[in-house]
C-alpha positions as CSV (number, residue, x, y, z in Angstrom):
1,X,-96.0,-45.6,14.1
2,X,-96.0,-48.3,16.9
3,X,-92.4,-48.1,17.7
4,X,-93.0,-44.4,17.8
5,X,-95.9,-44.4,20.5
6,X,-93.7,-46.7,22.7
7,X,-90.8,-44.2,22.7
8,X,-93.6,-41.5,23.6
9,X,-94.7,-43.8,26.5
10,X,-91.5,-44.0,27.7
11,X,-90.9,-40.6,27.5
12,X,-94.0,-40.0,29.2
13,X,-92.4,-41.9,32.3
14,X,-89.3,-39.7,32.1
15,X,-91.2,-36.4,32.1
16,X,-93.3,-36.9,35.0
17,X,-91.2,-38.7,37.4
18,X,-88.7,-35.7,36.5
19,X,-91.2,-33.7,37.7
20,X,-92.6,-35.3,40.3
21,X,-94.9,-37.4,39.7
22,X,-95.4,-40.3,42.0
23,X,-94.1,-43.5,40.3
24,X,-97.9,-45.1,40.8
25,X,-100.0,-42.3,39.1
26,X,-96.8,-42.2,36.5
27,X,-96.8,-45.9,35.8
28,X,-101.0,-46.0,35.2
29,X,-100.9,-42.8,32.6
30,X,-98.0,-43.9,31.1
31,X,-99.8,-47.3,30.6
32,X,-103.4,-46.1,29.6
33,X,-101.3,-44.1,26.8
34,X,-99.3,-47.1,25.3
35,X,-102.9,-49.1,25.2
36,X,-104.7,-46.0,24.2
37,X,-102.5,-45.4,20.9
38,X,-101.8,-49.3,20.2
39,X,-106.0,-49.3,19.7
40,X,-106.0,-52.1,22.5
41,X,-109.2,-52.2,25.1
42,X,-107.9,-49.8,27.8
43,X,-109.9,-51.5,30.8
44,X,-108.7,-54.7,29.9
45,X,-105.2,-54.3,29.9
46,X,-105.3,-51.9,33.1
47,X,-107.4,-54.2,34.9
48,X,-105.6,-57.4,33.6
49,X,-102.1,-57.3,32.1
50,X,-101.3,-53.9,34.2
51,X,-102.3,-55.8,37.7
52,X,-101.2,-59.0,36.7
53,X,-97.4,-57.7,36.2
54,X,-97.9,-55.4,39.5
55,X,-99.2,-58.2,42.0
56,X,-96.9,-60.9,40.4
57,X,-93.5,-58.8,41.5
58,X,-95.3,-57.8,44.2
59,X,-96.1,-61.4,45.6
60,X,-92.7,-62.7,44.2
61,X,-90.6,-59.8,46.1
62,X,-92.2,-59.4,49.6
63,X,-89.9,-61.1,51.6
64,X,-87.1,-59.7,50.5
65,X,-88.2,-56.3,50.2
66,X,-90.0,-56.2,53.8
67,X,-87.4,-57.9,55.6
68,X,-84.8,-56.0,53.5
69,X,-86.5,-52.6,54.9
70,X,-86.5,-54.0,58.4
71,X,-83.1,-55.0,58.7
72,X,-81.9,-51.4,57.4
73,X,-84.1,-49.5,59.5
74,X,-82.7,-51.2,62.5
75,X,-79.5,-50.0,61.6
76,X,-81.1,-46.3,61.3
77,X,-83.1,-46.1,64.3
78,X,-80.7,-47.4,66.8
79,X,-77.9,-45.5,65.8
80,X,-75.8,-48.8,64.4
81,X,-75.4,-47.4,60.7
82,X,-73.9,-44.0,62.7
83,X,-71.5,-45.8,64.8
84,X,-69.6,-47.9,62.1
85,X,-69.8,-44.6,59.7
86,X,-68.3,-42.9,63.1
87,X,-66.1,-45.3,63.2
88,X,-64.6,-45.4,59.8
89,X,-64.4,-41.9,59.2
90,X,-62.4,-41.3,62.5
91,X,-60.2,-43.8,61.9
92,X,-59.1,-42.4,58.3
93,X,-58.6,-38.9,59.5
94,X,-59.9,-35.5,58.3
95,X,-57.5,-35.8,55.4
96,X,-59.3,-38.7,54.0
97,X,-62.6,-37.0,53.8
98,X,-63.1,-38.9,50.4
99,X,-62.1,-42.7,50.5
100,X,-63.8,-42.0,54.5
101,X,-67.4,-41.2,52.7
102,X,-67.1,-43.5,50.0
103,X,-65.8,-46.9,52.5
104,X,-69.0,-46.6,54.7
105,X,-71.5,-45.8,51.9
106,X,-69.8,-49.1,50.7
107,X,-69.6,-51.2,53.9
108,X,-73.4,-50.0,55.1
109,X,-74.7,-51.0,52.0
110,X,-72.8,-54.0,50.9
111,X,-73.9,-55.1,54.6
112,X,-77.4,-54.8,54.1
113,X,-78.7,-51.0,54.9
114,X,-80.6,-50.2,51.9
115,X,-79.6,-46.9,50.1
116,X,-82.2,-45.4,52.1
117,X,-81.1,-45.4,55.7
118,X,-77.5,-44.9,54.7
119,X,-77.7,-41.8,53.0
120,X,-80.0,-40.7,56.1
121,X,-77.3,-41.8,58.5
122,X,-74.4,-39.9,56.6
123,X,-76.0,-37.2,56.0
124,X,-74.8,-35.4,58.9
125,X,-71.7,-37.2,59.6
126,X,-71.2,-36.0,55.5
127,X,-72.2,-32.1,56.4
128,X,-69.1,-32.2,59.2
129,X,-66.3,-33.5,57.3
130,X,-67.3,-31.6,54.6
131,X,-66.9,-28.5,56.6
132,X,-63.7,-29.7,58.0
133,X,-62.0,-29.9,54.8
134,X,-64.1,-27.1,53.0
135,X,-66.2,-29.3,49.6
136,X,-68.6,-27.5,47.9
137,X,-71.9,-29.2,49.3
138,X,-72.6,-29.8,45.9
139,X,-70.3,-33.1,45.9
140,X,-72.2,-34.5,48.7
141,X,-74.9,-36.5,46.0
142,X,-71.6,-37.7,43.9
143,X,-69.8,-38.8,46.8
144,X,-72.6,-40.6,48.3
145,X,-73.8,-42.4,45.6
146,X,-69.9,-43.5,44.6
147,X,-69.9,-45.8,47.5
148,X,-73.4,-46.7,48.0
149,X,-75.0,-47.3,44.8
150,X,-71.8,-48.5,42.9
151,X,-70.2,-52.1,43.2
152,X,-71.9,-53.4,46.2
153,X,-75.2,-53.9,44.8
154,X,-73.4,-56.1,42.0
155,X,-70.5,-58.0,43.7
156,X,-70.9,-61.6,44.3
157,X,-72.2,-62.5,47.6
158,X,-74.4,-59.1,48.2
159,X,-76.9,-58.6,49.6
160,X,-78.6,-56.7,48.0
161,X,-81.8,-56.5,46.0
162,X,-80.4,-56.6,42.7
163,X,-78.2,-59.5,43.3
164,X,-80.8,-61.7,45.3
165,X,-83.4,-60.9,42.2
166,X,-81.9,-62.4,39.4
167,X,-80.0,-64.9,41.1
168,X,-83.3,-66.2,42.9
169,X,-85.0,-66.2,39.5
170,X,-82.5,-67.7,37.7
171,X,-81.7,-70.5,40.2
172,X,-78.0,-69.8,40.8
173,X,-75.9,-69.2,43.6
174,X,-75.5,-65.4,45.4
175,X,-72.2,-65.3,44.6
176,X,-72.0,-66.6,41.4
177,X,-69.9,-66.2,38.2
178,X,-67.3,-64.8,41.5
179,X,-64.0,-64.2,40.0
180,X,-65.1,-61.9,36.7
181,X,-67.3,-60.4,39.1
182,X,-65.0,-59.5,41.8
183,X,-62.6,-58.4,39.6
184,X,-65.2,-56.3,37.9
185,X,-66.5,-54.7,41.3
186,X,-62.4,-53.7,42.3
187,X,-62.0,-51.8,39.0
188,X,-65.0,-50.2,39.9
189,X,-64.6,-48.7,42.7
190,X,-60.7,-47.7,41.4
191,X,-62.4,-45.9,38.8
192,X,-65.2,-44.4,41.5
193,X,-61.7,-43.5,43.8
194,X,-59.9,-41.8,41.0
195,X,-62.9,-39.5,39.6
196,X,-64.2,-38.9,43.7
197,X,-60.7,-37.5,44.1
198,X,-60.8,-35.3,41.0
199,X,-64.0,-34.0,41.2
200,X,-62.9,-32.5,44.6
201,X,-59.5,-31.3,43.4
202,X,-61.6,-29.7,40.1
203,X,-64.1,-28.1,42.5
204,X,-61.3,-25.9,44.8
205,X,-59.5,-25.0,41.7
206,X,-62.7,-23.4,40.6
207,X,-63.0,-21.7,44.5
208,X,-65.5,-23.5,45.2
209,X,-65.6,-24.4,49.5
210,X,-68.1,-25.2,52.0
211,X,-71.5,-23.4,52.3
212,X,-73.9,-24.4,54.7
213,X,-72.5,-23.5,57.8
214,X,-75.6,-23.6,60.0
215,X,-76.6,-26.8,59.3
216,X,-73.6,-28.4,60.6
217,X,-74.6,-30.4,63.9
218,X,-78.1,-30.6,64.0
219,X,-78.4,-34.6,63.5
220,X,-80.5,-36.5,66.8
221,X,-78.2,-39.6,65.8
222,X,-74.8,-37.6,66.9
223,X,-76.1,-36.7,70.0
224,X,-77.4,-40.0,71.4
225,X,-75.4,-42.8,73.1
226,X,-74.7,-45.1,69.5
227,X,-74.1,-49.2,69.9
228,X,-69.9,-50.4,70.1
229,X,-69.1,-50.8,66.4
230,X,-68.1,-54.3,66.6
231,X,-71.7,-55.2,67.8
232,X,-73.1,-52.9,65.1
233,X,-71.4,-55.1,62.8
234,X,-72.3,-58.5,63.9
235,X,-75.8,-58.7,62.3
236,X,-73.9,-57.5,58.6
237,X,-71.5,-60.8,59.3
238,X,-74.2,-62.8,59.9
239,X,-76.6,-62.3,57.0
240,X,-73.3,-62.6,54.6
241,X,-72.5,-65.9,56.2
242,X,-76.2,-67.2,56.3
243,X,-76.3,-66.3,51.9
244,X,-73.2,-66.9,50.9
245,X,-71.7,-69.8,53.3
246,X,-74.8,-71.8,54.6
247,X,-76.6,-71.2,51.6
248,X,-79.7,-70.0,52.7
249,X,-82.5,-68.0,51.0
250,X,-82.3,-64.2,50.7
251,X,-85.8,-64.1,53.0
252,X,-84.7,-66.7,55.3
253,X,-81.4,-64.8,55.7
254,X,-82.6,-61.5,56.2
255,X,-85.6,-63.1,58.4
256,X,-82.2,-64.2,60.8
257,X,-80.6,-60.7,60.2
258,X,-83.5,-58.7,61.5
259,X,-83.5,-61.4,65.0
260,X,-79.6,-60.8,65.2
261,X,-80.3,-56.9,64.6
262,X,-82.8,-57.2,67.7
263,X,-80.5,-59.3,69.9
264,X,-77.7,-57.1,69.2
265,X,-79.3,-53.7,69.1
266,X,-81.8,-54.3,72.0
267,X,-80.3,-51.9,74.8
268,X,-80.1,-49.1,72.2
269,X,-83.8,-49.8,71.1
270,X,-87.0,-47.7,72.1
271,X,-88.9,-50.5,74.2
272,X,-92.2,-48.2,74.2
273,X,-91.8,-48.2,70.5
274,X,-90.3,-51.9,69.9
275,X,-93.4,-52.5,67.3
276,X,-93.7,-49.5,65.8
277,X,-90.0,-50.1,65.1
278,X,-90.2,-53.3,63.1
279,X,-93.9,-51.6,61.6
280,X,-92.1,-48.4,60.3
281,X,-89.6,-50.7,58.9
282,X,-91.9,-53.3,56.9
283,X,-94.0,-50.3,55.8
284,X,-91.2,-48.6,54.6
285,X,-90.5,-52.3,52.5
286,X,-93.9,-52.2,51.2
287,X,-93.8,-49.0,49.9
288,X,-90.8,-49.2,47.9
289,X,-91.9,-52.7,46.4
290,X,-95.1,-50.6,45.8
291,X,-93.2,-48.1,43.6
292,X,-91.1,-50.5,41.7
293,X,-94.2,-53.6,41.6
294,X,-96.3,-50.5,39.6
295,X,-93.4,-49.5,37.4
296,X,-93.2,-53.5,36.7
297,X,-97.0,-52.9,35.7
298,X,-96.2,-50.6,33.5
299,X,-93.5,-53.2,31.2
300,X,-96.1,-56.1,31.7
301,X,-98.4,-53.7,30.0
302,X,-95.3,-52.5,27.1
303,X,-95.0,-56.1,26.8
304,X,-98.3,-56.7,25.1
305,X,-98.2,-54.4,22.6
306,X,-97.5,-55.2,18.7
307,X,-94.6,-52.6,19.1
308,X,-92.4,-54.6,21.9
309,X,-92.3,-57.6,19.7
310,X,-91.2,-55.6,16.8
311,X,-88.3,-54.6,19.5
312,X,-87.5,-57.9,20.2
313,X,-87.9,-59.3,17.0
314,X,-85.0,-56.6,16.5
315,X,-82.8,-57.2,19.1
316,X,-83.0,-61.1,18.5
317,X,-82.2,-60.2,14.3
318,X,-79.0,-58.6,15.4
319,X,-77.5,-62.2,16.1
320,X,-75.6,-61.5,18.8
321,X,-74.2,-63.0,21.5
322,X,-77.7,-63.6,24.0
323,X,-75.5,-62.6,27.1
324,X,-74.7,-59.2,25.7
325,X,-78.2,-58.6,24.7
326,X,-79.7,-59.8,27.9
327,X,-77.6,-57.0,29.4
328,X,-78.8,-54.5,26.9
329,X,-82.2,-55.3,28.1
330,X,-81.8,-55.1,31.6
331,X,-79.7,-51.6,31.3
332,X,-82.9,-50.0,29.0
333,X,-85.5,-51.6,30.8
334,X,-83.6,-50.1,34.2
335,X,-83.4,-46.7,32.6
336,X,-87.3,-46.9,31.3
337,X,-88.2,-47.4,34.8
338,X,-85.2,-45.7,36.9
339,X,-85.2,-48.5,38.9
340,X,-82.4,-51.5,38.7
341,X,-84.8,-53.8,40.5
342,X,-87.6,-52.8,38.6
343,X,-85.4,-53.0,35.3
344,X,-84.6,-56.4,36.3
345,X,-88.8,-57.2,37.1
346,X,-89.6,-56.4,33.6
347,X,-86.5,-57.9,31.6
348,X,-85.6,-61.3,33.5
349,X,-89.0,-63.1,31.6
350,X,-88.2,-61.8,28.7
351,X,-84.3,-62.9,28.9
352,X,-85.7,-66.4,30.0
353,X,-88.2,-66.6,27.3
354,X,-85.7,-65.7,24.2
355,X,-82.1,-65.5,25.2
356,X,-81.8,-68.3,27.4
357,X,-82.5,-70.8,25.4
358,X,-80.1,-69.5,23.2
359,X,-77.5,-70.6,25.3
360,X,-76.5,-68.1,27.9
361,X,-74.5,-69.0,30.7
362,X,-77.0,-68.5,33.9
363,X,-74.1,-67.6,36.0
364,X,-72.6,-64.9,34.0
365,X,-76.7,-64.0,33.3
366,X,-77.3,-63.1,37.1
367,X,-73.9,-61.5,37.9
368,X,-74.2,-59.6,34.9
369,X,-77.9,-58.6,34.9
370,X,-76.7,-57.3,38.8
371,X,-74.6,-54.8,37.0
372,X,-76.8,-54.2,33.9
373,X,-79.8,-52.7,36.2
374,X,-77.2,-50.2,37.8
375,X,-76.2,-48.1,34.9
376,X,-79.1,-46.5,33.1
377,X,-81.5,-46.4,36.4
378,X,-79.7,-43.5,38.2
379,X,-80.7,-41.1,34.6
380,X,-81.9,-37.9,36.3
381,X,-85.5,-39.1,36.7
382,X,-84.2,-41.5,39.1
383,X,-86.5,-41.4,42.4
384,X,-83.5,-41.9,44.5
385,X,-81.6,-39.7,43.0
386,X,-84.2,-36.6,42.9
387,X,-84.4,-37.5,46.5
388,X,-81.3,-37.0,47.9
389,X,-80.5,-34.0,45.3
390,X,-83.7,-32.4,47.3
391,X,-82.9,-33.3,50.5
392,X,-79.6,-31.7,50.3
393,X,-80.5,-28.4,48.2
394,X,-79.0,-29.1,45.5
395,X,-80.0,-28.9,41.9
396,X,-79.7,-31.5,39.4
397,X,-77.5,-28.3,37.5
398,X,-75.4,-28.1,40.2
399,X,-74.9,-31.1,41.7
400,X,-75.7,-33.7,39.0
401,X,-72.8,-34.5,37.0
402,X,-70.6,-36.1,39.7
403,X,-73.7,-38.9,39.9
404,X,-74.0,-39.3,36.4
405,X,-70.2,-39.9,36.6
406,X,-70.5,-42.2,39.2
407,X,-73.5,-44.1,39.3
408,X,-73.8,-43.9,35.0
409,X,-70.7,-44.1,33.2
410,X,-68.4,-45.6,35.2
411,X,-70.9,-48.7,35.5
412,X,-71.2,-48.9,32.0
413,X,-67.5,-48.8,31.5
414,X,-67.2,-51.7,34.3
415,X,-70.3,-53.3,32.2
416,X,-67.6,-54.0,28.8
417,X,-64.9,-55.0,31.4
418,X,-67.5,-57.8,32.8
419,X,-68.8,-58.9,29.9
420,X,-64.8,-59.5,28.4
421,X,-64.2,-60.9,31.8
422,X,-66.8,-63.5,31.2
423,X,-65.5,-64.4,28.4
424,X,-61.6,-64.5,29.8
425,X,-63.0,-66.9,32.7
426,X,-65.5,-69.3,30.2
427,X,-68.7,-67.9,30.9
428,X,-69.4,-67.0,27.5
């Protein structure tokens, strides 16, 4: 009956963030629930397990969530993220509407622009070229999300939160377990190419063509005077080098970033407004460490009841090998929550409790936990994804699929090809 009330829970989670529901108010009913039907003392484990899982990611995550934010919005505000999408997608030409979008989603975010600020910044550049070469507006989720939330939020090196988070935790290097993981990210994004191209051939078979004609130029960021590309890029180089060649810490690296960002993007910043720059930013950090510290919350609290160690006691029965159910974890836990970092929050003490002293490779752990947290989290309840689906009028009928395709299937696919990587290269 347990195991039963934790599916209910989870479901629970599902539903409302489906609907709506902010992730806090989701998280807290969701937990009252689970502690509710397990008979356990409801005030205790909200005002004690619940908090205690919510302040711990919270305090562990700050840094790189607040500097993260700041860095991005930078990129947003002055106008950098619009020059090098500019940029890209004039140098490839009208006729490569589709490797243009997906190249600068990839580049923005594999640079450091949070998911956030680039969809923002393509947005418009996106509602153009679409026009141009007449694609149903209801590609414009797919093809966003195939190059920003694919492989560069798992390739060795990134930047990104879900490569800094379990390589922090784990103690290994940013860019470790490199060459499975490299290979891994380049079949991705072949796959990501191959469907991105279908998808749009499939649509004009079916007649389908542009259809939002007057919303075609209204973006502020086309009409102002944007930063030279090469400068735009400068603070990207730097926080790479700073990880991944001086060896720095993700904080201390993005700390650096966000100084190179003001350095570089200083004529193109609002003096008046310098503060309220960097405090938009850093609020924008804390909110969305917020969201995913209280869905953490929520699996601190699923981790005390008598149900989650019959799940465990389950998964550690099956006698497999601890790297593929450490991935297993991370992917459900990622779905649970539709969040990859928040996924990762919840499963990396339980992976370090049971399956690393199994004998898991921590290098192949991190790399692979970076991938694991970015298949099941885009599942239609994703935040992000509901987001962006709103923002551009689209339905998750209409418009769905192409993310599932890219942000769901094609990264579990890449999961079995890392996980037999690992074990071409040693790791396992």
């Amino acid at each position: 009956m347990g195991l039963l009330f934790l599916l209910l829970g989870i479901a629970i989670v599902m539903v409302l963030v489906f609907r709506g529901v902010p992730i806090f108010f989701t998280a807290v009913m969701a937990s009252i629930f689970l502690l509710a039907t397990a008979g356990m003392n409801v005030i205790d484990g909200m005002t004690g397990d619940y908090i205690a899982g919510l302040g711990g990611y919270f305090q562990n995550q700050f840094w790189i969530f607040v500097l993260g934010a700041m860095f991005g919005n930078m990129f947003g505000v002055t106008g950098a993220a619009d020059a090098i999408a500019g940029a890209i997608i004039n140098k490839l030409g009208e006729k490569a509407i589709v490797p243009s979008i997906i190249i600068v989603g990839f580049i923005l975010s594999l640079g450091g622009v949070s998911v956030f600020v680039c969809f923002f910044a393509m947005y418009p550049l996106m509602l153009s070229m679409f026009k141009k070469a007449d694609i149903t507006c209801t590609l414009i989720p797919g093809l966003y999300f195939a190059g920003a939330g694919t492989a560069s939020g798992m390739l060795p090196g990134s930047p990104s939160v879900q490569n800094m988070v379990p390589c922090d935790y784990l103690g290994v290097d940013y860019a470790a377990c490199a060459g499975p993981g490299w290979i891994a990210g380049i079949f991705e994004m072949v796959l990501v190419f191959i469907y991105c191209f279908w998808a749009v051939k499939h649509a004009k078979a079916k007649g389908m063509h542009f259809e939002r004609h007057d919303e075609v130029g209204t973006s502020e960021g086309t009409e102002r005077k944007l930063p030279n590309v090469i400068v735009s890029l400068v603070p990207m180089v730097v926080l790479l080098v700073l990880m991944n060649v001086v060896k720095l810490s993700g904080a201390v690296s993005l700390f650096v970033g966000v100084l190179v960002c003001i350095v570089c993007f200083w004529p193109n910043l609002d003096k008046k407004n310098f503060w309220k720059t960097l405090q938009d930013g850093a609020m924008g950090g804390v909110n969305s460490l917020f969201n995913t510290a209280a869905i953490t919350g929520f699996g601190t609290v699923v981790q005390t009841l008598p149900a989650f160690q019959t799940c465990i006691d389950l998964l550690r029965g099956m006698n497999g090998n601890p790297l593929v159910l450490s991935v297993i974890a991370v992917a459900v836990l990622a779905g649970v929550c539709g969040s990859g970092s928040g996924g990762q929050g919840i499963a990396l003490p339980i992976i370090e409790e049971y399956f690393v002293p199994m004998g898991v490779n921590l290098d192949a752990l991190a790399r692979c936990s970076a991938l694991a947290c970015l298949t099941l989290d885009s599942l239609p309840q994703n935040g992000l994804v509901c987001s962006v689906l709103t923002y551009t009028k689209n339905t998750h009928k209409e418009a769905y699929f192409p993310v599932f395709m890219n942000t769901v299937l094609i990264p579990i696919i890449t999961m079995v090809v890392l996980l037999a990587l690992c074990g071409v290269f040693g790791y396992m």
